[in-house]
C-alpha positions in Angstrom: 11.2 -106.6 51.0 14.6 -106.8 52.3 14.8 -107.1 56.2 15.0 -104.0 58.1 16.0 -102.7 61.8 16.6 -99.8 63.9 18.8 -99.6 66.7 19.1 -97.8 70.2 21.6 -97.8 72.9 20.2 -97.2 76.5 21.2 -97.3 79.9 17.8 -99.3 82.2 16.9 -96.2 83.2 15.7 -95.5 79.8 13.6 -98.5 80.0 10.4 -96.9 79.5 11.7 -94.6 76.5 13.2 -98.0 74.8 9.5 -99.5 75.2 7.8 -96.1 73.7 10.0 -96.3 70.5 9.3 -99.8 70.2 6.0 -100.0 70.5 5.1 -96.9 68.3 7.5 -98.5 65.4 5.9 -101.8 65.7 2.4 -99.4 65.1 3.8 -97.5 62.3 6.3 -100.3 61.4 5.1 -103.8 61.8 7.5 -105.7 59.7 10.8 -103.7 61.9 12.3 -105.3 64.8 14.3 -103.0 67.4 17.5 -103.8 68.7 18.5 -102.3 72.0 22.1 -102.2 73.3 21.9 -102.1 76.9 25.0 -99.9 77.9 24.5 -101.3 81.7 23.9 -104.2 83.6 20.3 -106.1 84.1 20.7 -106.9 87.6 17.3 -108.4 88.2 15.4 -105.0 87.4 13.6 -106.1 84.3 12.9 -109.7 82.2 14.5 -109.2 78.3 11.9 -112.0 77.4 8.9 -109.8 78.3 10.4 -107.0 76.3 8.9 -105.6 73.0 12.6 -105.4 71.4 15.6 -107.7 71.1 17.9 -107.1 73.5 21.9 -107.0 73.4 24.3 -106.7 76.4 27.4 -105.7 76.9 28.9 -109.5 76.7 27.5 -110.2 73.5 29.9 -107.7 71.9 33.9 -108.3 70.9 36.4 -107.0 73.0 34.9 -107.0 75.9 37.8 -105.8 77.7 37.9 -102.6 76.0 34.1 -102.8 76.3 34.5 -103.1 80.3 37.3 -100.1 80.5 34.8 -97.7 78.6 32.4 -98.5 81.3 34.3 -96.9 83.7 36.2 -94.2 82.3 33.0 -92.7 80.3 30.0 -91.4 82.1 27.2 -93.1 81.5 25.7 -90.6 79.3 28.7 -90.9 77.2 29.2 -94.3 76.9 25.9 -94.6 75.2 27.1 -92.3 72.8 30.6 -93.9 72.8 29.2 -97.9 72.1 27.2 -96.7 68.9 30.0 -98.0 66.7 29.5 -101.7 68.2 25.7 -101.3 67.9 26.5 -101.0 64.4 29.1 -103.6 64.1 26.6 -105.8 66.1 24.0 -105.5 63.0 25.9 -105.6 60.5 27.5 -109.5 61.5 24.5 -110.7 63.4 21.6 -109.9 61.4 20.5 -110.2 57.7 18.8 -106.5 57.7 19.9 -104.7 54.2 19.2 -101.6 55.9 18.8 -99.9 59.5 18.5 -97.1 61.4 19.3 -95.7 64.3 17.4 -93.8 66.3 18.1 -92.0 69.7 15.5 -93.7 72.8 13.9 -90.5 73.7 12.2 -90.8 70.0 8.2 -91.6 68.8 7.3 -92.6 65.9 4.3 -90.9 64.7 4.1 -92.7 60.9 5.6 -95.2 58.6 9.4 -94.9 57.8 8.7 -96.6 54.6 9.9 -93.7 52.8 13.0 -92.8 55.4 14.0 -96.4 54.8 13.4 -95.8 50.9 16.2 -93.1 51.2 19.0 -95.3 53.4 19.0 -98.1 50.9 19.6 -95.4 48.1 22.8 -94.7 49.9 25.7 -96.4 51.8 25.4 -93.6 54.8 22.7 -90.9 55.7 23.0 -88.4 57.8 20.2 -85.8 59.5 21.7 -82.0 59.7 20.5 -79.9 62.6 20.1 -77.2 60.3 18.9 -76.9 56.1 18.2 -73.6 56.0 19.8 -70.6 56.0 18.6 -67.1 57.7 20.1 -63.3 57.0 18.8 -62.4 60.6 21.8 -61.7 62.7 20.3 -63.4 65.4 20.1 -66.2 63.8 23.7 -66.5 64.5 23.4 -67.7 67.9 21.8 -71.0 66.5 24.3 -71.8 64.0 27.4 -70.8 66.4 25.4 -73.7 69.0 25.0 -75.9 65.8 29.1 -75.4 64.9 30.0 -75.8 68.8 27.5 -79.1 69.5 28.3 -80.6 65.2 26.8 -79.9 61.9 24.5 -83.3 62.0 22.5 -84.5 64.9 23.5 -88.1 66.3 20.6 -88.6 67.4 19.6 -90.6 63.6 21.5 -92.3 61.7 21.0 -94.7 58.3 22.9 -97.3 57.1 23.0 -99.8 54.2 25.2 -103.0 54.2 28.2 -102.1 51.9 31.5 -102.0 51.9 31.7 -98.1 52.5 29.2 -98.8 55.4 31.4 -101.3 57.0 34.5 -98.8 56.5 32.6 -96.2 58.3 31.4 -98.8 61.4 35.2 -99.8 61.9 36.3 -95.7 61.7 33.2 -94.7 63.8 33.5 -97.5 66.6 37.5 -97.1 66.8 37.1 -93.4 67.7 34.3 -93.5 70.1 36.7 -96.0 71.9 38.7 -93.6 73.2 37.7 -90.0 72.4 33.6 -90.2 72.6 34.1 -87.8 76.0 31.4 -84.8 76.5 34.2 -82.0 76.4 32.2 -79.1 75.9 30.3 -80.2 79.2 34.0 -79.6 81.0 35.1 -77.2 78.8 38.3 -79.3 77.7 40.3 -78.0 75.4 39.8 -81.4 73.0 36.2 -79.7 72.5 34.1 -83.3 71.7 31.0 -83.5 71.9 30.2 -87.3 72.9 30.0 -89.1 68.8 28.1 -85.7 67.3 31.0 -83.9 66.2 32.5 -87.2 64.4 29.8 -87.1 62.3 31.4 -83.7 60.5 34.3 -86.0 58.7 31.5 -88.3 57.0 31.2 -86.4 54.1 34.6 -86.0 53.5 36.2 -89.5 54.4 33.5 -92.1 53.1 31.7 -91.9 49.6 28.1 -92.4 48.9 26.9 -90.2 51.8 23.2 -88.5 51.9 21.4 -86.3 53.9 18.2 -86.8 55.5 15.7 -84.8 53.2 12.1 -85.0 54.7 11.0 -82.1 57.7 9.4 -85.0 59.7 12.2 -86.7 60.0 13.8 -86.3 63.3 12.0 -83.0 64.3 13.5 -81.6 67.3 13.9 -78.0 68.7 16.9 -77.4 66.5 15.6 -77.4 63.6 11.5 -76.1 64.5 12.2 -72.9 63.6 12.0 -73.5 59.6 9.5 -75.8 59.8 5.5 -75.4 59.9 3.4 -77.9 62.0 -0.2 -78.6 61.3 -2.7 -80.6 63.0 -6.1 -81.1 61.0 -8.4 -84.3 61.5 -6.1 -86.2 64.1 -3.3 -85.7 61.3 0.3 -83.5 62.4 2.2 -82.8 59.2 5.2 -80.9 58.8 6.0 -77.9 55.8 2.8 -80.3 54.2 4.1 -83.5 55.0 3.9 -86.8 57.5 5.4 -86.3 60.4 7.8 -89.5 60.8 9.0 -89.0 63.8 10.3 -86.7 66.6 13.1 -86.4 68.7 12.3 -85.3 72.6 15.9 -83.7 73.2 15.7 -82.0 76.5 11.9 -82.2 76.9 10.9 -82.6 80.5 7.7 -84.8 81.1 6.8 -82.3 84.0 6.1 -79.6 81.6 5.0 -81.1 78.5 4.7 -78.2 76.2 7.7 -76.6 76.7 9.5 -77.8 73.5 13.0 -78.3 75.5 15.1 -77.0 78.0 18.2 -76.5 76.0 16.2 -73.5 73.7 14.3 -70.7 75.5 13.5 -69.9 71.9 9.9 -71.1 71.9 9.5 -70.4 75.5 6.8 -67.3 74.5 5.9 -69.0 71.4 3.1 -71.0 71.0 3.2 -74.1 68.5 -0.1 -75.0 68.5 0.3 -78.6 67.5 3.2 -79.5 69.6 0.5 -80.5 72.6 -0.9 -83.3 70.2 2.5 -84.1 70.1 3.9 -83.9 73.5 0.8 -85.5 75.1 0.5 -88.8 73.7 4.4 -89.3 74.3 3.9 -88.6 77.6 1.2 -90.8 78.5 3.1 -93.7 76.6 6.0 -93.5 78.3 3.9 -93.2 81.8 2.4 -96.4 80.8 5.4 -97.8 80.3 6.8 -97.5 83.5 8.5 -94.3 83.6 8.2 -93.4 87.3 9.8 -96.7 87.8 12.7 -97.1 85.1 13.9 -93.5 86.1 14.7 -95.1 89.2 16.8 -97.9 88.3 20.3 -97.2 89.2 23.3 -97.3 86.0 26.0 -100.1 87.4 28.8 -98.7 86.4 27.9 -94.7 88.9 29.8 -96.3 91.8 32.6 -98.8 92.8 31.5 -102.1 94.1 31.8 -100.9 97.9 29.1 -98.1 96.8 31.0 -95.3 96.8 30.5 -93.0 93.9 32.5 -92.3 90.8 33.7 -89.1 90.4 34.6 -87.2 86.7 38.1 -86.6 88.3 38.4 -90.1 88.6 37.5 -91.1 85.3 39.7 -89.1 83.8 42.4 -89.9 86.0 41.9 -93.9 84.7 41.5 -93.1 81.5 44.7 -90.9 81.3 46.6 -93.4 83.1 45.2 -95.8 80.6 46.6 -93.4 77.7 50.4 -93.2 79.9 50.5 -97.0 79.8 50.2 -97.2 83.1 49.4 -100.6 85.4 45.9 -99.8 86.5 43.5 -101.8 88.8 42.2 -105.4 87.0 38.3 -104.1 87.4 38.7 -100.2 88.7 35.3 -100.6 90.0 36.5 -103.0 92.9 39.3 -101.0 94.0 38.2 -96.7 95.4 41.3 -96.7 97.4 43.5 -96.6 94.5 42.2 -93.1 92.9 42.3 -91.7 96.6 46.1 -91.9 96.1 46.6 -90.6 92.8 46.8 -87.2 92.0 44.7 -85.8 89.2 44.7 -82.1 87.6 41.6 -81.7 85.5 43.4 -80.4 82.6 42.5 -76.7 82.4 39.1 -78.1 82.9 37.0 -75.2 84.6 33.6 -77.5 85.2 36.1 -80.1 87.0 37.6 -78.4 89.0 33.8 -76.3 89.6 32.9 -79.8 90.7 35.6 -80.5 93.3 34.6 -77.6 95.0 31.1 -78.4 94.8 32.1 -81.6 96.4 34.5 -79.7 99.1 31.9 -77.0 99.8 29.0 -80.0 100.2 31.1 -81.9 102.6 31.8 -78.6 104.4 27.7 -77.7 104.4 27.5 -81.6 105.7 29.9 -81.1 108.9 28.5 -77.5 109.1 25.2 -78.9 109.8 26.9 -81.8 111.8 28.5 -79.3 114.0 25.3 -77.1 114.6 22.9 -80.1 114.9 25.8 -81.4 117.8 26.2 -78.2 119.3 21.9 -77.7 119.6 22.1 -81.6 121.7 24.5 -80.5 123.9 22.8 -77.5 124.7 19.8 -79.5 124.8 21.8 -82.0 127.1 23.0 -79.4 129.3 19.4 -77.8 129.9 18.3 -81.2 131.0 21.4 -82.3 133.5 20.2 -78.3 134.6 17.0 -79.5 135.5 18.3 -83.0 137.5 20.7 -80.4 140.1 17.8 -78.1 140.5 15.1 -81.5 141.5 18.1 -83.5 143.3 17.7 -82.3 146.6 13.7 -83.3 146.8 14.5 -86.3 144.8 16.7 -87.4 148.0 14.0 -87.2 150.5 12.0 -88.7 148.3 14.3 -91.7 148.1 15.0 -91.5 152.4 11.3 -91.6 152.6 11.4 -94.6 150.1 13.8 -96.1 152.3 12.6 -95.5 155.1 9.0 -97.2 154.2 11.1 -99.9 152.3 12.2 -100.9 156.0 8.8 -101.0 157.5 7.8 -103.2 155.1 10.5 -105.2 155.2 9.7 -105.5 158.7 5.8 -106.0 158.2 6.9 -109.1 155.7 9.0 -110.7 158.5 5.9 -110.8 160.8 3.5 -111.8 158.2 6.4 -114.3 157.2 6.5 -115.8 160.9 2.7 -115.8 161.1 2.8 -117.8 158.0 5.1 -120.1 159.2 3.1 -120.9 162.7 0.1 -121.3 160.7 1.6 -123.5 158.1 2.5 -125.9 161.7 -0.7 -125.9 163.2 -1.7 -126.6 159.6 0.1 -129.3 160.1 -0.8 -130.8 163.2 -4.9 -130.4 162.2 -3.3 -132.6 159.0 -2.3 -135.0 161.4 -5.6 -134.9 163.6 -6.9 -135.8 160.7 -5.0 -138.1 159.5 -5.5 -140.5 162.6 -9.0 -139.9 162.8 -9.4 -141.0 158.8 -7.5 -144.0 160.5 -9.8 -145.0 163.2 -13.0 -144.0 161.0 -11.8 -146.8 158.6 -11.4 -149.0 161.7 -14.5 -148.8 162.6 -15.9 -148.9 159.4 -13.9 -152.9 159.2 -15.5 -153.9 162.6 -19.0 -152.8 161.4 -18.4 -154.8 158.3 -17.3 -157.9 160.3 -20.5 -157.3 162.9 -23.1 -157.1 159.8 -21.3 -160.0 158.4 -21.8 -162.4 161.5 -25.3 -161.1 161.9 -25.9 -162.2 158.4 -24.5 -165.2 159.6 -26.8 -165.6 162.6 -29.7 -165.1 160.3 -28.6 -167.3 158.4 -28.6 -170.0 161.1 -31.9 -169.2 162.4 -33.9 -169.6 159.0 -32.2 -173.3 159.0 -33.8 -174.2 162.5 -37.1 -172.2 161.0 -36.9 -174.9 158.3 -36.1 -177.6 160.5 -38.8 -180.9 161.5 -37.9 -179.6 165.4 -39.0 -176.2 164.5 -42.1 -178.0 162.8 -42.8 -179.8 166.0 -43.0 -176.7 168.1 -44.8 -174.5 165.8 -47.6 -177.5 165.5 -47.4 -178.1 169.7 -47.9 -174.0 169.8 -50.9 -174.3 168.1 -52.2 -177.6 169.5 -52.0 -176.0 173.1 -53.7 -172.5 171.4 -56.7 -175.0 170.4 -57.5 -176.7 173.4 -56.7 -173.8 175.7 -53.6 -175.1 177.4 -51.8 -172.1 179.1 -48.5 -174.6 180.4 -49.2 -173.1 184.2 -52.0 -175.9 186.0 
């Protein structure tokens, strides 16, 4: 089997959608590999390597230049849209896939796309209508005159095989979203695009070999629910009798999972009983894929480098200036300043200039509530300094009375300080009573030594004449005269 791919373009806060399709097409799809086109910058707020897709950024494409200018002067939203053509391109020279598709990120796949893959590699280009099915109902009007307004074919999906024709139709498509892939029926300008939808209506008629998307369960979305059946029997959702493929969450708000999408009130009081097994299951994927976080991360290219937003006007403004030839900043997104000095007229554009006021009337509301918040504190402010004047006058005889016991005790710690300072001399003097007697105490202490010693000494000398003959001689005498009664007196 020849290799095949499908494509997405996403901005990181889309993160989480990019994951869902990915893992529910390797389910479905094992032998497919995604490629996502990240239409933003990583700036630390996710690894590519951990990631269940193949990831392309916005230096890996040619012209980077051109790439870098889109960035600015196209919302976010429409440069998506606006760098499908170098997804495309991107495939087509860097991988061997015979066959891709591409597929919008808010998508699911819910089977095999076998068969949908089948039908792009019977045909150079295929296309998904929003509508294939006509209705005598004059109400039915309204949908078709939002089908003619928004483009016959839903960009969303789109097939391609590698040919020649295919090829023509990448250099055609990617040239025009370049410079005209803006969301004018958003601004009501009079150019009327509709991001790369309404592109799509010149397939037919400028490239050969071009087929349309046949099977109802391909692509279902609220556009085109209203001529199709949905069934859910055994854990199985088929549509008009067959697989549903996969489905295409256009406006649907993961707050209120069975309302089919905000952009069609038509099934608001119309219950489509399988849509909740459905709508469930892609919300709880896309929870577990981090969509509280993702939806967080901010697009790089909504402000200027100093943080300051980026206004419609003002990428407008660059890209006509662009279109007049005229020298514009080397990156706009370093340099605010220099659309603060140009005029701009938003070009009969109602929603522009709607939005200017907006801005005007929000900064007005901010210095409103500046003013009133400023106005409450000095009121507040005032009340208080009331309140100091009114407890002044006691707060002075408090402070004399402060004063005045400051004083006494002032004068209480100049006696204590001169009683210290007579005790600290007779202190002194006992130190040096003391001192002097230490003195004679070891004194006397020496001339007791030296009196022990020489009585030692004298000891001494009288056990030598104990233990002399002389001594002998007495001792024996002492006795003799003891014996015979001698007393020494007759």
């Amino acid at each position: 089997m020849a290799k095949r791919v499908v494509g997405t373009v996403i901005t990181k806060s889309f993160l989480a959608h990019a994951r869902t399709l990915a893992e529910s097409l390797i389910e479905h799809n094992p032998d497919v590999e995604l490629y996502v086109l990240l239409a933003d910058r990583i700036d630390h707020y996710f690894d590519p390597s951990v990631e269940p897709f193949h990831l392309i950024q916005l230096e890996d494409l040619p012209e980077f230049d051109v790439v870098s200018r889109m960035c600015f002067y196209y919302t976010p939203f429409e440069l998506c849209c606006a760098l499908r053509g170098y997804l495309h391109e991107y495939i087509f020279h860097h991988t061997s896939a015979e066959s891709w598709i591409f597929l919008d990120a808010d998508i699911m796949i819910f089977h095999s796309l076998d068969a949908i893959f089948k039908q792009v590699e019977e045909a150079s280009i295929v296309l998904t209508p929003h509508l294939q099915t006509f209705s005598t109902s004059p109400t039915e009007a309204d949908l078709e005159i939002i089908v003619l307004n928004a483009g016959l074919y839903n960009a969303g999906f789109l097939g391609l095989k590698r040919t020649e024709e295919a090829l023509k139709f990448i250099l055609w498509f990617k040239q025009r979203l370049q410079d005209y892939c803006f969301n004018d029926v958003a601004v009501e300008n009079a150019r009327g695009l509709f991001v790369d939808q309404r592109w799509l209506n010149l397939v037919p008629l400028y490239f050969k070999d071009v087929s349309l998307l046949s099977a109802a369960g391909a692509n279902l979305g609220h556009w085109n629910l209203i001529d199709r059946t949905l069934d859910f029997q055994d854990g199985i959702i088929t549509v008009n009798q067959q697989p549903l493929f996969f489905v295409h969450f256009s406006g649907w708000d993961i707050e209120n999972p069975e309302r089919i999408s905000k952009y069609s009130t038509r099934y608001d009081d119309v219950e489509v009983l399988a849509w909740k097994h459905i709508s469930i299951p892609y919300r709880e994927r896309l929870l577990k894929n981090g969509y509280e976080a993702t939806t967080q991360h901010p697009c790089a290219f909504v402000s200027f480098e100093t943080g300051e937003p980026i206004s419609r006007e003002m990428r407008r403004l660059y890209y006509g200036n662009l279109a007049k030839g005229m020298v514009e900043p080397k990156s706009p997104f370093t340099d605010p300043a220099y659309f603060h000095t140009q005029p701009y007229i938003p070009s009969e554009s109602k929603v522009l200039l709607r939005e200017k006021l907006a801005r005007s009337q929000e900064q007005g509301n901010q210095l409103q509530e500046e003013l009133i918040a400023t106005q409450a504190s000095l009121a507040q402010t005032q009340a208080e300094l009331g309140s100091i004047k009114a407890i002044l006058p006691q707060t002075q005889v408090e402070l004399l009375q402060v004063q005045t016991d400051l004083s006494h005790s002032q004068s209480c710690l100049s006696q204590a300080q001169t009683e210290l300072a007579q005790t600290q001399a007779e202190l002194q003097h006992v130190q040096i009573k003391l001192a002097q007697t230490q003195t004679e105490l070891a004194q006397a202490q020496t001339e007791l030594a030296q009196t022990q010693t020489e009585l030692e000494q004298l000891q001494a000398q009288v056990e030598e004449i104990k233990r002399s003959k002389l001594w002998a001689i007495r001792e024996m005498w002492n006795r003799l005269k003891q014996i015979v009664g001698f007393s020494g007196n007759g």
